[in-house]
N, C-alpha and C positions, 0 to 999 in steps of 0.2 A: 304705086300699087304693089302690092307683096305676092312674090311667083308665088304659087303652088303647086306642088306634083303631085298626081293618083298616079294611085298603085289598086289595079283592081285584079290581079293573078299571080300566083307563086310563079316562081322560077322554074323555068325546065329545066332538066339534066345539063351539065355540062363538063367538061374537059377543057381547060384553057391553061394559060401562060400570059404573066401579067408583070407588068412593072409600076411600081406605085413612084409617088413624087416623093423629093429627098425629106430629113428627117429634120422634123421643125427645129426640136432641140436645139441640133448641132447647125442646123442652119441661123441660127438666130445668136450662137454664140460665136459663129465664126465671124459674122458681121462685127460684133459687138469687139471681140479677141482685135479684128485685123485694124480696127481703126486705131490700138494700140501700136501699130507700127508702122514706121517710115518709110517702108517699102512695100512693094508691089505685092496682096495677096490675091491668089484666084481661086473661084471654088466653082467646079462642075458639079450642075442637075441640083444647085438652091433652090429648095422652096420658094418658089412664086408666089407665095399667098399672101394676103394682106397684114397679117403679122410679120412678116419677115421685111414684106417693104416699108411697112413701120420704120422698121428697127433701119434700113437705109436709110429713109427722110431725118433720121436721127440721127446717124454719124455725118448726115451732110451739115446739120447745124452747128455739129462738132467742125465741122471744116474739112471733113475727112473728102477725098474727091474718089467716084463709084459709076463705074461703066456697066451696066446692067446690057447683055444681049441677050439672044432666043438658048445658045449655049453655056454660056456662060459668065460670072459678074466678077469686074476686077475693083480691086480697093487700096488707093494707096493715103493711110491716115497720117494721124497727127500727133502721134508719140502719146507718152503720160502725162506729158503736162497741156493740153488744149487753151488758147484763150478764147475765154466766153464772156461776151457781152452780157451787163447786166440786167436782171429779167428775161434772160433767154429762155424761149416754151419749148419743150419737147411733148412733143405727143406721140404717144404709146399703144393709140387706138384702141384696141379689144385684148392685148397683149399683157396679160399679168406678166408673164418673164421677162419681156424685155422694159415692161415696167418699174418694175424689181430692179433688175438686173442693171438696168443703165443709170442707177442711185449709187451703186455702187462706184462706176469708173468716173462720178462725179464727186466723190467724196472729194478730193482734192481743188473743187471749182470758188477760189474766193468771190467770185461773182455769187447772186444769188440768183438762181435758175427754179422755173416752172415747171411743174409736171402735170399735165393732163390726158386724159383718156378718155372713152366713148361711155356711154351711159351703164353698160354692164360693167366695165372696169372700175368704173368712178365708183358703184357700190362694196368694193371687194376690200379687204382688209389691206395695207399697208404697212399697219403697226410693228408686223413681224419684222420688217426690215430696215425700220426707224430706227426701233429702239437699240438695234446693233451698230447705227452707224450713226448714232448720236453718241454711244460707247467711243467711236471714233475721234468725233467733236465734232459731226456737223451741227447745225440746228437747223429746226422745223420749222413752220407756222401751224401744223397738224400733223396729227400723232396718227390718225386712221384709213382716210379713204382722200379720192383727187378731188381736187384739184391741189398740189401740194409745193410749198416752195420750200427750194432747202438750200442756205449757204456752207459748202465745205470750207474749208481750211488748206492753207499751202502745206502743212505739214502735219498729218495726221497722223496719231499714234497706234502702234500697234496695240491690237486687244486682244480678252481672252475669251471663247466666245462660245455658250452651248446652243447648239440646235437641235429640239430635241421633237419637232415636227415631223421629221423625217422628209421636209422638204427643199429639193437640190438649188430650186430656186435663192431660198435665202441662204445657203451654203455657201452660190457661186458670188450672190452678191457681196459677203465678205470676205470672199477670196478676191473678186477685183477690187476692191476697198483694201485688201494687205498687201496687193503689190504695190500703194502707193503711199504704203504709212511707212515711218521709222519704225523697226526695229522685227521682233517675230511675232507674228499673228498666230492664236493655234486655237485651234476648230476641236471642238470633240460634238461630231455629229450623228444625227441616228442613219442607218443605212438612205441611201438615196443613188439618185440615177447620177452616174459619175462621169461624167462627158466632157465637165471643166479640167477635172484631176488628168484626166488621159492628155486632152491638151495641153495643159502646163507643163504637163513629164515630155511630150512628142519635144514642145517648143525650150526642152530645159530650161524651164524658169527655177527658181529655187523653192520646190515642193517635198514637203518629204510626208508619207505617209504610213500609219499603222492601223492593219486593219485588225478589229475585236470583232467578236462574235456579232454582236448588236449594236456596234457603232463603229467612227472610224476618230482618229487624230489625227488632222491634219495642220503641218505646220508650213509656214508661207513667208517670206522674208521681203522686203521689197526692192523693186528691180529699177535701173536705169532705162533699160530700153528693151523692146520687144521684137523677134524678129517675124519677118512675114510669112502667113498662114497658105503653103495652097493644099487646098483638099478637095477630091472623089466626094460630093456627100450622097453615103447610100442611103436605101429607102425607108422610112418609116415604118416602126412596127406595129405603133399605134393606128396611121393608116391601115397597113394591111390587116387589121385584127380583123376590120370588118367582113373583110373578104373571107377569111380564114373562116370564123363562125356561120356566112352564109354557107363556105362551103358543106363545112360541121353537118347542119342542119337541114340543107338540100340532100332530094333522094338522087342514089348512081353519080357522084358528080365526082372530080375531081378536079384539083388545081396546084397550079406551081407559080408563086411569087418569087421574084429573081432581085439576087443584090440587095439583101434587109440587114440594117441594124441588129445583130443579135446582142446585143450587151447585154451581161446577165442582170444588170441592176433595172432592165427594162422589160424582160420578157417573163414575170408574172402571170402573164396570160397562158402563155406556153404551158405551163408546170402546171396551171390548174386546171385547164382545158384537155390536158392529157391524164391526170388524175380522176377526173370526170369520162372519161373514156375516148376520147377525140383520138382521132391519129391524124399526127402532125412529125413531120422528118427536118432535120436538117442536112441540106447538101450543097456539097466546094464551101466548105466552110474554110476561112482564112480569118489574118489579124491583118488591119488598114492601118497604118498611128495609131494604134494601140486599142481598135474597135474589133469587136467580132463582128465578122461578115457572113450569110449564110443567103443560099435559096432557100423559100419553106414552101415543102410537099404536104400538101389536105387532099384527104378521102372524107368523103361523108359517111356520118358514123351512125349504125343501126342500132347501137345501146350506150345510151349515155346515163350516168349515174348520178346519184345530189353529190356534195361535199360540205364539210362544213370546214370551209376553208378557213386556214392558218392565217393569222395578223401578219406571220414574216414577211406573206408575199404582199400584204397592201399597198406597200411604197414603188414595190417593180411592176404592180398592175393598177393603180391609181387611174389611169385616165381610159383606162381597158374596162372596167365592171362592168359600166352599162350595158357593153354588148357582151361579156360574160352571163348576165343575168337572164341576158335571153337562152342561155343556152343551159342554165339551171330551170327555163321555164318548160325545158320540153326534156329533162332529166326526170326519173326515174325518183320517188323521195323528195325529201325535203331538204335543200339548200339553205347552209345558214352564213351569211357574212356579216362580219361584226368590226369595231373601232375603225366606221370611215366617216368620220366628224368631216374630215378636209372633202370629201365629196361635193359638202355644202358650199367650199368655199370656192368652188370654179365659176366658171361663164354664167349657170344658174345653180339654182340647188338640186345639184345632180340626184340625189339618193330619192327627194321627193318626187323627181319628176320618173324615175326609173318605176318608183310604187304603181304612179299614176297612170302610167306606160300598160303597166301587165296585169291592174284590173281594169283598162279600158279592154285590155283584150281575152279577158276572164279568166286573168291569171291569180290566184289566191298571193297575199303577199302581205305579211305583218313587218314594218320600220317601227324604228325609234328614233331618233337623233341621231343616231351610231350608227343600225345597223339594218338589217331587213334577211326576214326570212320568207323564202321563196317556196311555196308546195306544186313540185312539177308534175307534171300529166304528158306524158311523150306521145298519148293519143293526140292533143289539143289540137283543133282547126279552129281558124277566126271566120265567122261566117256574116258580120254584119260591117258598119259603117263605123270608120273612129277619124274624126277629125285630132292634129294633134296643133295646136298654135300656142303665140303667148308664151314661148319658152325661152324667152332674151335671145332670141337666135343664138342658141349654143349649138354650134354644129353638131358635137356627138350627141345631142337630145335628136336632131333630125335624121341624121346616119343610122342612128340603134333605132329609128323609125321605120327607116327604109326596110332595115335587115326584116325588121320584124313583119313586115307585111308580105316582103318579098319570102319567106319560110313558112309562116304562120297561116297565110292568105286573109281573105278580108277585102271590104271596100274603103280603101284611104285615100285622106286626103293631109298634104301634110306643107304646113307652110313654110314662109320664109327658105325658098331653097339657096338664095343668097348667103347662107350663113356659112354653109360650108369654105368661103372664099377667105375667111381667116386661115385654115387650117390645111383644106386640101381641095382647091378648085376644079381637079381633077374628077372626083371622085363619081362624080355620075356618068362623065365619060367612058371612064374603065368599068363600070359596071355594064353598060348599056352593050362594050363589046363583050363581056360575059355571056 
């Protein structure tokens, strides 16, 4: 039977102090990283969500052996060369990245291995990350979506390799695919969130990088051995948006989120939520292995403005728009965002379902394939009934759900609350002590 939650009253004022769960990202690559080495790594405050223990169940198939408790998970793996039985399945559940990503540290598997995933994954492109690591020499049986088998090679060669997606995903997949080719791998990629590069510099693997205005070179050589990963993982920014914008958008309220990722290849939201008129702080800002660390201070903000936001920031607020747009919906003007083709290609088709969002709740809103322009009204109240389902349980479809009922008001009702358990299991907890 599928939960459902109402929401039948905005939020009242508030003043709080919050800590959100660690940050999928780097929770998902530290797994991935640590099963690369022979020895012991630990990582405090991992993401616990179903994505992430994906990506465990899958370095135990690797052999990699993984102590999971309530504090924290230890991992001691199996170097770069793994033996894998032939037809071995790895499943990736709902996990585009570590989908991605674990095709990568398999380029080198002469066995020939399986790749599946859950029903929203299975539909999602794959192509982007084949067609670089068949450049490699693996091969395929399919070129696009799961279920997918793919035999590597013991000695894969380096290549030369554009990404010009601007997505980090397939960036890191053939950065783990060049630590374990002959000779120099070199990346000329569009800007993206940079979390793999920091760890390979933290772990001195052989990385060398030049950054350009609108893209980066990265050069990558391949290694012998990897050493063991331990890492603090801080909090998601992504998570916290939500919180951020409720606060935005709620009257008298204020809040402080403690211990966030601020990387700047990530915090998109920040820039345009503060151009838009938001007041948002950062404080005890420090560097972790080579992360920006920040609290972030929200006041609720009495004048918010449109924007017609810049392409630069699409790649560092990618998975932040939805609930951006709620906040261009009770902006002043018309909001216009434009080239987010990739919106379509997440958990659902994110841009449609954001359209369908804000004239279920009579918000004016023209898309195209690309883009969508938003005509805000700062008076708006929701004064009727919107059911929201049918949305591939993508968690941010149900979250920028939540925000907008709990801001906007209305009588909702919104399903699949299970969905959030990829991403951040948390999240209704830490709102309800809001």
């Amino acid at each position: 039977m599928k939960k459902i939650l109402s929401i039948n009253k905005k939020i009242e004022s508030f003043n709080k102090s919050i800590d959100v769960q660690g940050d999928k990202s780097l929770s998902i690559r530290w797994v991935l990283i640590s099963s690369l080495s022979k020895k012991k790594s630990i990582a405090y405050n991992l993401l616990k969500s179903e994505d992430v223990l994906s990506a465990l169940e899958c370095i135990k198939v690797l052999g990699s052996k993984v102590k999971l408790s309530k504090d924290k998970c230890e991992i001691i793996g199996v170097g770069l060369n793994p033996k894998i039985k032939n037809k071995t399945t790895f499943n990736a559940g709902n996990s585009g990245t570590l989908g991605r990503l674990i095709l990568g540290l398999l380029v080198n598997s002469k066995s020939k291995i399986k790749l599946i995933g859950d029903k929203s994954l299975s539909q999602r492109d794959f192509s982007r990350v084949v067609q670089p690591l068949e450049k490699f020499g693996a091969k395929f049986n399919s070129k696009k979506t799961l279920p997918l088998e793919m035999k590597g090679l013991d000695k894969p060669k380096a290549i030369n390799y554009l990404e010009k997606k601007g997505s980090a995903q397939c960036k890191t997949t053939v950065m783990f695919a060049a630590l374990k080719s002959k000779g120099e791998t070199i990346i000329k990629a569009k800007k993206s969130r940079d979390h793999t590069e920091l760890i390979f510099k933290y772990l001195k693997l052989p990385i060398k990088i030049k950054k350009k205005e609108n893209y980066d070179i990265i050069k990558i050589k391949e290694v012998k051995k990897v050493n063991s990963l331990n890492y603090k993982i801080p909090g998601d920014i992504s998570s916290c948006a939500f919180f951020i914008v409720l606060t935005v958008l709620s009257k008298k309220s204020e809040l402080l989120i403690r211990n966030i990722n601020i990387n700047p290849s990530r915090i998109g939201i920040i820039t345009i939520l503060k151009k838009m008129g938001a007041s948002i702080h950062f404080k005890n800002q420090k560097i972790y292995k080579g992360e920006q660390i920040a609290d972030i201070f929200v006041k609720s903000s009495k004048k918010l403005k449109s924007i017609n936001c810049p392409i630069k920031y699409n790649s560092s607020a990618i998975d932040e728009f939805l609930i951006i747009f709620l906040v261009a919906a009770k902006a002043k003007g018309t909001s216009k965002f434009k080239n987010l083709s990739e919106l379509n290609q997440k958990e659902s088709p994110r841009l449609v379902w954001a359209s369908k969002i804000l004239k279920l709740m009579g918000i004016k809103n023209i898309t195209t394939k690309d883009s969508i322009k938003i005509y805000g009204n700062p008076q708006k109240v929701v004064d009727k009934k919107i059911i929201i389902k049918n949305f591939f349980k993508d968690h941010r479809v149900f979250m920028m759900s939540v925000i907008a009922a709990l801001t906007f008001g209305g009588k909702w009702k919104i399903y699949d609350t299970d969905s959030i358990k990829t991403s951040f299991p948390k999240f209704l907890e830490i709102l309800r002590k809001i």
